[in-house]
N, CA, C, O and CB atoms as a CASP TS submission, in Angstrom:
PFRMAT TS
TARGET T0000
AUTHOR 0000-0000-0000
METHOD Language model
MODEL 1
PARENT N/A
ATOM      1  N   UNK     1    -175.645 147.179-153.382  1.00  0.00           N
ATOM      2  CA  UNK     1    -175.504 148.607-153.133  1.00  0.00           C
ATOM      3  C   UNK     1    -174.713 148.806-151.841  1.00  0.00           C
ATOM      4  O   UNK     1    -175.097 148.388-150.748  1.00  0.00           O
ATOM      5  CB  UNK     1    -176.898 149.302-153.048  1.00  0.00           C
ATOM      6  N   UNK     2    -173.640 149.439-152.040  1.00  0.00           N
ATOM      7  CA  UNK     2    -173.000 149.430-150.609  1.00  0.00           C
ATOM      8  C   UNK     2    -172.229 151.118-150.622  1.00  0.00           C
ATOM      9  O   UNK     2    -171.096 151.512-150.898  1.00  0.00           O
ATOM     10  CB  UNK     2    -171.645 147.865-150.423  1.00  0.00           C
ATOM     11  N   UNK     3    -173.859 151.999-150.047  1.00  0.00           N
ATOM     12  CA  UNK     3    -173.972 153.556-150.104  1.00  0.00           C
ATOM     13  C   UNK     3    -173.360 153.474-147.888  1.00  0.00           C
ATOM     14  O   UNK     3    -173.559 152.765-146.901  1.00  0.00           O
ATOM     15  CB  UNK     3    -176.376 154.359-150.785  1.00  0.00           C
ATOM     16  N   UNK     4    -172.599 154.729-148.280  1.00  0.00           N
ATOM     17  CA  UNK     4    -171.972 154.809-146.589  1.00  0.00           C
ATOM     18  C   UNK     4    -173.526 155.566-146.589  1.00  0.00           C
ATOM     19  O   UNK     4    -174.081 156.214-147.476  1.00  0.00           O
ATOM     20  CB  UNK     4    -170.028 155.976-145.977  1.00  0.00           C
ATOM     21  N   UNK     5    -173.984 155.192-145.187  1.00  0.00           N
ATOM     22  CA  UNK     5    -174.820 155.936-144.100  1.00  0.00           C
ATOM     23  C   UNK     5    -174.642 157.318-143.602  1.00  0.00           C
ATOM     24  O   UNK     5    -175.559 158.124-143.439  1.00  0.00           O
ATOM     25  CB  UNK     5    -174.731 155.255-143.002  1.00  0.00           C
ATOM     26  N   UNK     6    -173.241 157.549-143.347  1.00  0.00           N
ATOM     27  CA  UNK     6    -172.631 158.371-142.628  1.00  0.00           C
ATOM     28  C   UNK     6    -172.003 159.009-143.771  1.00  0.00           C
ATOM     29  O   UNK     6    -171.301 158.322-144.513  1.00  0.00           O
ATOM     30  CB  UNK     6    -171.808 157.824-141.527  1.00  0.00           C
ATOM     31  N   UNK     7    -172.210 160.480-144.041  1.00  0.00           N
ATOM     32  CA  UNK     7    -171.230 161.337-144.802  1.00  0.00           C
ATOM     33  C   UNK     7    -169.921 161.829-144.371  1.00  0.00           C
ATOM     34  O   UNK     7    -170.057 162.675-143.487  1.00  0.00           O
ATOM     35  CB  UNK     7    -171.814 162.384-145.095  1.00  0.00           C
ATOM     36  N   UNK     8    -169.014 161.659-144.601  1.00  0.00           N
ATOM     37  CA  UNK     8    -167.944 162.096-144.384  1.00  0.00           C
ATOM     38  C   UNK     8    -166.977 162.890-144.813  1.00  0.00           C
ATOM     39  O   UNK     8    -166.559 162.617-145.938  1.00  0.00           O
ATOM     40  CB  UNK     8    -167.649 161.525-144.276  1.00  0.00           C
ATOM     41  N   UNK     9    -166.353 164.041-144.117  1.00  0.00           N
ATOM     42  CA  UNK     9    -166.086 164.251-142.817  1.00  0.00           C
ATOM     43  C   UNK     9    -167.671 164.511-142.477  1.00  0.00           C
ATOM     44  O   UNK     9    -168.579 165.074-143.088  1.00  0.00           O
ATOM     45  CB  UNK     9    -164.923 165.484-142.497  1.00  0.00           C
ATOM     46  N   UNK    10    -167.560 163.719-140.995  1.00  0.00           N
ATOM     47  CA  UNK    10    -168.325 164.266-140.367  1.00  0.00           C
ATOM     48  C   UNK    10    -168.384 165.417-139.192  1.00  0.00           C
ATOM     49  O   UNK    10    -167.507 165.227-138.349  1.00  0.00           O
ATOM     50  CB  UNK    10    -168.680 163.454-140.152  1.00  0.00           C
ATOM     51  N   UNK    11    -169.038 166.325-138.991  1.00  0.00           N
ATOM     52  CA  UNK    11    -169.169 167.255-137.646  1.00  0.00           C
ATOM     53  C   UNK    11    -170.153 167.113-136.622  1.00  0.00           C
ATOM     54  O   UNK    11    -171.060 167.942-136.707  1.00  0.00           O
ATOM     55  CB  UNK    11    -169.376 168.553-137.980  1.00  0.00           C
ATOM     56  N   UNK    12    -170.240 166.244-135.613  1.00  0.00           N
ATOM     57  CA  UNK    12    -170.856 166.594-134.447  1.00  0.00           C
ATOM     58  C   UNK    12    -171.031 167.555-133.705  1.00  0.00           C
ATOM     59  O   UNK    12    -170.010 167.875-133.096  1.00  0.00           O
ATOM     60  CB  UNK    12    -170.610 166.126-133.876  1.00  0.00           C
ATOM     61  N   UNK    13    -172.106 168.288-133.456  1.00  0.00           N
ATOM     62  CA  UNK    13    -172.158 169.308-133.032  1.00  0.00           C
ATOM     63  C   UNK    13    -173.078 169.193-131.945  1.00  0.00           C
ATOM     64  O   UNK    13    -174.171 168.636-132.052  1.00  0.00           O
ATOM     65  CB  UNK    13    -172.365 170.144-133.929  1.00  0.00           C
ATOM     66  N   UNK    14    -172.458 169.934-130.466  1.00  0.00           N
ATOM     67  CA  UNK    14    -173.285 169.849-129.313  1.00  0.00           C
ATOM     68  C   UNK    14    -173.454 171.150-128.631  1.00  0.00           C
ATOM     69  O   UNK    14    -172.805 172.148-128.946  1.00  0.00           O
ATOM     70  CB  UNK    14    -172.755 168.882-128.391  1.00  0.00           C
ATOM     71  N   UNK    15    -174.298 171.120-127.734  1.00  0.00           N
ATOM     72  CA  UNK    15    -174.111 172.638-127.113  1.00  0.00           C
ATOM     73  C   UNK    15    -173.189 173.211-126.340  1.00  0.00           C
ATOM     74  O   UNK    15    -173.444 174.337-125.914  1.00  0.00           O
ATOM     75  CB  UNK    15    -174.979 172.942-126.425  1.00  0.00           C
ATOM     76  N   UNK    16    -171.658 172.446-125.910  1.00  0.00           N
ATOM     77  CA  UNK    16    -170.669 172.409-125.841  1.00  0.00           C
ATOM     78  C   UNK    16    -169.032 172.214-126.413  1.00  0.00           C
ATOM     79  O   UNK    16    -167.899 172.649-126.210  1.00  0.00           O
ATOM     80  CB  UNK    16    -171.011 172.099-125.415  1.00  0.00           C
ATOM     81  N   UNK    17    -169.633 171.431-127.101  1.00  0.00           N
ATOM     82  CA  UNK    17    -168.480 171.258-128.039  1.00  0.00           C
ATOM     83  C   UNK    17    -168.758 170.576-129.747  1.00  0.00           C
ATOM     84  O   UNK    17    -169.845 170.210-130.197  1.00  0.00           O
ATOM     85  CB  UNK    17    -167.474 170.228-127.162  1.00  0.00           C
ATOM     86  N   UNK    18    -167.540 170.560-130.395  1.00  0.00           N
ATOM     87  CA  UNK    18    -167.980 170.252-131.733  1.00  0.00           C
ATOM     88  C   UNK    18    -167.051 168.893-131.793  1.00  0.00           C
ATOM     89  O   UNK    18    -166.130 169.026-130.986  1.00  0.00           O
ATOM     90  CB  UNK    18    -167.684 171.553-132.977  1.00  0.00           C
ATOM     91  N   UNK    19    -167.001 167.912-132.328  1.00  0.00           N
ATOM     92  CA  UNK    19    -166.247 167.029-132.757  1.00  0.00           C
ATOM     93  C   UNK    19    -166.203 167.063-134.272  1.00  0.00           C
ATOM     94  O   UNK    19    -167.114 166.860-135.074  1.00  0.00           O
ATOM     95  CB  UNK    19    -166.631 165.854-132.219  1.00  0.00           C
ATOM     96  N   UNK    20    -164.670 167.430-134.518  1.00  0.00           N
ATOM     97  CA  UNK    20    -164.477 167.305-135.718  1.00  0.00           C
ATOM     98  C   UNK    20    -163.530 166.340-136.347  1.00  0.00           C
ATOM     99  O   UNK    20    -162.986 165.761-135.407  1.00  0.00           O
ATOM    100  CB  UNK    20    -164.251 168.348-136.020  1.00  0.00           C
ATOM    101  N   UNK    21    -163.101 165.918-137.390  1.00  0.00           N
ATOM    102  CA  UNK    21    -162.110 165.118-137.880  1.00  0.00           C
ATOM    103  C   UNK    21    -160.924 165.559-137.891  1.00  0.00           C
ATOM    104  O   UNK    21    -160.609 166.537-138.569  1.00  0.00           O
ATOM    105  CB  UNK    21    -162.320 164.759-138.960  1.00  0.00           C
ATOM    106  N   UNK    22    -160.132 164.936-137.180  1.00  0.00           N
ATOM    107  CA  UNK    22    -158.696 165.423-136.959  1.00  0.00           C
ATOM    108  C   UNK    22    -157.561 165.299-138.054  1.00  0.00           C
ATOM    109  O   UNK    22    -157.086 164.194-138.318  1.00  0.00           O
ATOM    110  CB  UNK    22    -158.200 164.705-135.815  1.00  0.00           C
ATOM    111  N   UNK    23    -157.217 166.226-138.562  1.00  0.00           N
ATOM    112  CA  UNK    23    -156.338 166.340-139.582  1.00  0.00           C
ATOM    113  C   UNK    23    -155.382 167.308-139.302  1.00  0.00           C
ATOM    114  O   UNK    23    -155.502 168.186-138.447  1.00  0.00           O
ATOM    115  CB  UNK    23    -156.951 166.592-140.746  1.00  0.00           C
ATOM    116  N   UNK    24    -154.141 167.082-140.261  1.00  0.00           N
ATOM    117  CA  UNK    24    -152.941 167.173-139.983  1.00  0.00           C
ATOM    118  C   UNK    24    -152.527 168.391-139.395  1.00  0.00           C
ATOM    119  O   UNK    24    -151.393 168.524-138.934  1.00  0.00           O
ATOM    120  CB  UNK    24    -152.318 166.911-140.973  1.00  0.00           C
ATOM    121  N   UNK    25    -153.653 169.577-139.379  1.00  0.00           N
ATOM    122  CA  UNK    25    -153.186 170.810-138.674  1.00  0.00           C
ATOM    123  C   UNK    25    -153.208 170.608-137.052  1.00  0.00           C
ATOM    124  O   UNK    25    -152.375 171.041-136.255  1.00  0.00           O
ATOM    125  CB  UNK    25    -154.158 172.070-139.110  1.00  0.00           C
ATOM    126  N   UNK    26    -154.147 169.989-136.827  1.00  0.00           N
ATOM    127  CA  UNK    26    -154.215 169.599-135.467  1.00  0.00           C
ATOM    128  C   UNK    26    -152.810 169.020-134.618  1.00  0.00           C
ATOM    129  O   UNK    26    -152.298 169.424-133.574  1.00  0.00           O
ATOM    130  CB  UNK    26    -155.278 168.543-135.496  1.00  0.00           C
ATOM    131  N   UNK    27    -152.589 168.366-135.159  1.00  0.00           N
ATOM    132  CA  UNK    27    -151.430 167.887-134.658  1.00  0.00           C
ATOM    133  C   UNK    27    -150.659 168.747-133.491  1.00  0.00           C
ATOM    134  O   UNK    27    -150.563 168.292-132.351  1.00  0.00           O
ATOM    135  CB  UNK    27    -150.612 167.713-135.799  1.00  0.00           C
ATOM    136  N   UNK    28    -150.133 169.983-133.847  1.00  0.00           N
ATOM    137  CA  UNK    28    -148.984 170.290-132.745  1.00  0.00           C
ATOM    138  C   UNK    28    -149.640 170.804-131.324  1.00  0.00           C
ATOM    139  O   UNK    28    -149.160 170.970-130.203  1.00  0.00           O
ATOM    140  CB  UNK    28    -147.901 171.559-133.349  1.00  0.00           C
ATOM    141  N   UNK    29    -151.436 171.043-132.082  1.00  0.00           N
ATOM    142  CA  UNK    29    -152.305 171.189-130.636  1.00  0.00           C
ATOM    143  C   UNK    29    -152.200 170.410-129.619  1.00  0.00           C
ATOM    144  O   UNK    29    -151.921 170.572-128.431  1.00  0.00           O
ATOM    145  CB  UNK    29    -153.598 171.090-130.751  1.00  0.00           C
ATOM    146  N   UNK    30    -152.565 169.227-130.510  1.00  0.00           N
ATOM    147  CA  UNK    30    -153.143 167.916-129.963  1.00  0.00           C
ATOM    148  C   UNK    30    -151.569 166.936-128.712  1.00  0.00           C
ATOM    149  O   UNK    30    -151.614 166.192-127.733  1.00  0.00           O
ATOM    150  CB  UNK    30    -153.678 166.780-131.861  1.00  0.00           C
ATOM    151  N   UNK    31    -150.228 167.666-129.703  1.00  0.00           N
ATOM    152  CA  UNK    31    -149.144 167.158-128.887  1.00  0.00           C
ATOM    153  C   UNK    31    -149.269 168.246-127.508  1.00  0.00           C
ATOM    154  O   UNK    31    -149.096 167.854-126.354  1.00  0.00           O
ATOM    155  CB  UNK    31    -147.536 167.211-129.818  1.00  0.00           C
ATOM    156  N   UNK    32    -149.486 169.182-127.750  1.00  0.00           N
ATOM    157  CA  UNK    32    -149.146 170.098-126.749  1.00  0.00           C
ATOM    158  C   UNK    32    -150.260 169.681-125.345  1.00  0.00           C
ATOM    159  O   UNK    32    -149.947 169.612-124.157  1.00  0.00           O
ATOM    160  CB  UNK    32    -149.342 171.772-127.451  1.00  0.00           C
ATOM    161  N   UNK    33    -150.939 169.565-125.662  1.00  0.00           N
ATOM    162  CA  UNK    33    -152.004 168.704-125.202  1.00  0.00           C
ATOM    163  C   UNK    33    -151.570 167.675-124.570  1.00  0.00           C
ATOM    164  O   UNK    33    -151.507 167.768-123.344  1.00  0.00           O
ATOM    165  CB  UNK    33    -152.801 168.263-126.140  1.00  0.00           C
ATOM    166  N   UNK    34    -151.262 166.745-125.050  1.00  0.00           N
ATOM    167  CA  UNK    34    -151.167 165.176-124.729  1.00  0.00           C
ATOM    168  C   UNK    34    -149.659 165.265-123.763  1.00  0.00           C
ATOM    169  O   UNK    34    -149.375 164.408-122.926  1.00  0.00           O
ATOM    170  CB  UNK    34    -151.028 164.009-126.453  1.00  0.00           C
ATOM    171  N   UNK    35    -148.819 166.428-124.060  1.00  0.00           N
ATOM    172  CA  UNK    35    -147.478 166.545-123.533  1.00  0.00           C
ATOM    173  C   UNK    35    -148.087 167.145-121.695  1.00  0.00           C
ATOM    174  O   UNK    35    -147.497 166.680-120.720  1.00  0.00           O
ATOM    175  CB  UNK    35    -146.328 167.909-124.738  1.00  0.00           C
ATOM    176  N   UNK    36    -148.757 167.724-121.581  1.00  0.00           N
ATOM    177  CA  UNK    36    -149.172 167.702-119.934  1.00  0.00           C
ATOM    178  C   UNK    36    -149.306 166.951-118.877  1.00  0.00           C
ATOM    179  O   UNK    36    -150.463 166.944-118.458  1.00  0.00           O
ATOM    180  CB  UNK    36    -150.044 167.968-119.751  1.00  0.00           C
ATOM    181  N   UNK    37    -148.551 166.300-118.270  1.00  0.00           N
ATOM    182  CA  UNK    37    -148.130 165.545-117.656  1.00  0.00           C
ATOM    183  C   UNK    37    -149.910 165.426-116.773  1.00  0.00           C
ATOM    184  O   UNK    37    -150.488 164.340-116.804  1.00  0.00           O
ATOM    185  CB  UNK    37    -146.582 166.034-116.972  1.00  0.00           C
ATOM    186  N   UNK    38    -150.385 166.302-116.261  1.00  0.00           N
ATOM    187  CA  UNK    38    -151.272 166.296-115.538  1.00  0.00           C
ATOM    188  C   UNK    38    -152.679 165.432-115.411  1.00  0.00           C
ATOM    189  O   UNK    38    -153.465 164.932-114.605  1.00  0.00           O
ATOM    190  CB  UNK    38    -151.380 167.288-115.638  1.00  0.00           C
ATOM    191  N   UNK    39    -152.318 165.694-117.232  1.00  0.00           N
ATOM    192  CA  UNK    39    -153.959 164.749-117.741  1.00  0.00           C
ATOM    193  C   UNK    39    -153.144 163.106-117.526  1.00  0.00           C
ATOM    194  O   UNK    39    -153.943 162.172-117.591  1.00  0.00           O
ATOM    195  CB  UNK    39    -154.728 165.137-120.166  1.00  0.00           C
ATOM    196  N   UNK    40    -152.264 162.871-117.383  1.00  0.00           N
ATOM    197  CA  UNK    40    -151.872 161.279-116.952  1.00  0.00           C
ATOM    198  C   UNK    40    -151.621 160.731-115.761  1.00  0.00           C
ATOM    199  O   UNK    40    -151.227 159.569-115.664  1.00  0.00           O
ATOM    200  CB  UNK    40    -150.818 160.881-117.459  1.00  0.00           C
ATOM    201  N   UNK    41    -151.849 161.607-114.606  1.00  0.00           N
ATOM    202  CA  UNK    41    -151.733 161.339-113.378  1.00  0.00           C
ATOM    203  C   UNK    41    -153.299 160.735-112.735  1.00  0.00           C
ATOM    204  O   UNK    41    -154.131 161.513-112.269  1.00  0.00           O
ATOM    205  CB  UNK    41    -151.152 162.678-112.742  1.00  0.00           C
ATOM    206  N   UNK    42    -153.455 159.651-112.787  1.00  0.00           N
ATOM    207  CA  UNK    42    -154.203 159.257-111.799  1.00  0.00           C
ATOM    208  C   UNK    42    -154.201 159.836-110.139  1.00  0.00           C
ATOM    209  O   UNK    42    -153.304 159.691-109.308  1.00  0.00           O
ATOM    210  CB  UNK    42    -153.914 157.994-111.882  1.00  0.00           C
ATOM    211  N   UNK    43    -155.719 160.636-109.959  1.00  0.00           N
ATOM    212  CA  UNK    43    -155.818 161.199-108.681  1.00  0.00           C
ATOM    213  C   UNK    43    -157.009 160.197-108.287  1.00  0.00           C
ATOM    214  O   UNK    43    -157.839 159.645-109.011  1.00  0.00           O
ATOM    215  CB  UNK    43    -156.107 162.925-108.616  1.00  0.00           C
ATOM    216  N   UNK    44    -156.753 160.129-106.439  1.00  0.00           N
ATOM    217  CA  UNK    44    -157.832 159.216-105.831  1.00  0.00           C
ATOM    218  C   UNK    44    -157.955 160.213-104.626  1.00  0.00           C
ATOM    219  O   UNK    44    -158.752 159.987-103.715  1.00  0.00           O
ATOM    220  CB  UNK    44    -157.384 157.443-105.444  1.00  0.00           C
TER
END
């Protein structure tokens, strides 16, 4: 018997945020996002 544990998609849900499965709409968010130079700057 080889039943998944985990249903999928799955949604995590917290009292802050949700984690969801990233699919293809996401995308131009997720670039716009990742294109911010800021989140790659190591600060000390």
């Amino acid at each position: 018997m080889n039943t998944a544990w985990i249903k999928h998609p799955t949604i995590l849900s917290g009292k802050l945020v949700n984690l969801i499965p990233l699919e293809e709409e996401h995308f131009n968010e997720l670039h716009n996002a990742a294109s911010d130079k800021r989140i790659w700057v190591e600060e000390h």
